[in-house]
C-alpha positions in Angstrom: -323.1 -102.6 -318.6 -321.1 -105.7 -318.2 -323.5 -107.7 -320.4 -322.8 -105.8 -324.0 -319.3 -106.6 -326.1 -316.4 -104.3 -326.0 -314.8 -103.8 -329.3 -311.0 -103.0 -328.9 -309.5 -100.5 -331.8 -305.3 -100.5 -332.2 -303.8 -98.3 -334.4 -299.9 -98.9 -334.5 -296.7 -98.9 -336.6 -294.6 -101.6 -336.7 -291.1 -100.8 -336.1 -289.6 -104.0 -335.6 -290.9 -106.6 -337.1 -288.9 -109.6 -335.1 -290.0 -108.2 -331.8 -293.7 -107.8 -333.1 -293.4 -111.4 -334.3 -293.0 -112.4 -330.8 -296.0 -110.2 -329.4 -298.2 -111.5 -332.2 -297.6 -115.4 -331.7 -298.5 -114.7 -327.7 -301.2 -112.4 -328.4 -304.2 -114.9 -329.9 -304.0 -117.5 -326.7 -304.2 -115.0 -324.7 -306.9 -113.0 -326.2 -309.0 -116.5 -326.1 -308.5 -117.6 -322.8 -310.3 -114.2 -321.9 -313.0 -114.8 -324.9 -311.6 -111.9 -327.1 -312.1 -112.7 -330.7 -310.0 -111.3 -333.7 -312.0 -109.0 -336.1 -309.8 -108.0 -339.0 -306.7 -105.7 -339.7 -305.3 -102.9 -342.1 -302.0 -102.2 -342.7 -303.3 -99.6 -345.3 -306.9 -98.2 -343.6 -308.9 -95.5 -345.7 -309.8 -92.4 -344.0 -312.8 -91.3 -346.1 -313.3 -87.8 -343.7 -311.0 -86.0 -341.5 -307.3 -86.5 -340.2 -306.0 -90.5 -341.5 -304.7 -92.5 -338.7 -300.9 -91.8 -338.1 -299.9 -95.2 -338.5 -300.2 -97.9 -340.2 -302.2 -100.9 -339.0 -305.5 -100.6 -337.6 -306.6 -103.4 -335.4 -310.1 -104.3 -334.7 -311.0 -107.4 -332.1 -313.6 -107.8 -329.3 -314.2 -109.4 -326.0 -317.9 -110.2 -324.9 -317.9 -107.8 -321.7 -316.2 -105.0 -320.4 -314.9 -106.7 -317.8 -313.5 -109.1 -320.0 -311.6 -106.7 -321.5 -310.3 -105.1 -318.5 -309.4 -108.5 -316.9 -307.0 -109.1 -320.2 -305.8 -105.5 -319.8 -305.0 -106.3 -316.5 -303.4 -110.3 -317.0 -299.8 -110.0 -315.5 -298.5 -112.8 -318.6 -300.6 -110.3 -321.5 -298.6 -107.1 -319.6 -295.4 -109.1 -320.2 -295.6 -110.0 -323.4 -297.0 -106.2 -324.5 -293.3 -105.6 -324.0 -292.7 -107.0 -327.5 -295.3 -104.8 -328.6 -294.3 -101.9 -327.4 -290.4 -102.7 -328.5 -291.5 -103.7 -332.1 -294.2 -100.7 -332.7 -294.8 -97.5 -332.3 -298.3 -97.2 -330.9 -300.8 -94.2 -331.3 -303.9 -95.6 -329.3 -305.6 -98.7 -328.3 -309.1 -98.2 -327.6 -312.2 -99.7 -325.9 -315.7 -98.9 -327.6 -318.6 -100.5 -325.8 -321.4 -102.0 -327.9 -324.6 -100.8 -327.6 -327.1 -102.5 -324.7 -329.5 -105.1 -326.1 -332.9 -103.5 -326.8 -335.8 -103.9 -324.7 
C-alpha cells in the first residue's frame, strides 16, 4: 500500500500568530525534501452536513506514499520545529487519508 498518495488533513486555530509564523517558514522545505506537496487552505471552511470543524483553518497537503508521510512524521528537525506549531495553535487533528490503489 506504499505505492498510492497519502493526503494529510489539519484542522487548527491559530493562537499566536508570531510563533506560527516561525512553524510556517520551516514547514514547506521540509515538507519537500520528503516529496509532500501543498494542496490548499481555509481559514473559513464550509461544513455543508454535520458538526463544522472546531477551528479555524483547514489544511489539505499530500505526500506520494505512506511511508513518505510517516518518514516526515518521524524527521527529528520537522518534530522540532512542530514546537512552533503547537505554541502558536491550538490543534484539533491532523490526519492521514490514504488514496485509493491504482486500478487493475
Amino acid at each position: 500500500m506504499n505505492d498510492v498518495p497519502v493526503y494529510m488533513i489539519v484542522n487548527l486555530a491559530v493562537t499566536d500568530a508570531s510563533e506560527y509564523r516561525k512553524y510556517e517558514k520551516g514547514f514547506f522545505p521540509i515538507l519537500k525534501r520528503f516529496g509532500g506537496k501543498f494542496l490548499t487552505f481555509d481559514d473559513n471552511p464550509l461544513a455543508l452536513e454535520g458538526l463544522a470543524p472546531r477551528s479555524g483553518r483547514m489544511i489539505i497537503f499530500s505526500f506520494p506514499s505512506e511511508k513518505a508521510a510517516k518518514d516526515w512524521w518521524a524527521d527529528q528537525e520537522y518534530q522540532k520545529l512542530s514546537e512552533y506549531r503547537r505554541a502558536g495553535t491550538k490543534m484539533e487533528f491532523l490526519t492521514m487519508v490514504r488514496g485509493l490503489p491504482p486500478r487493475a
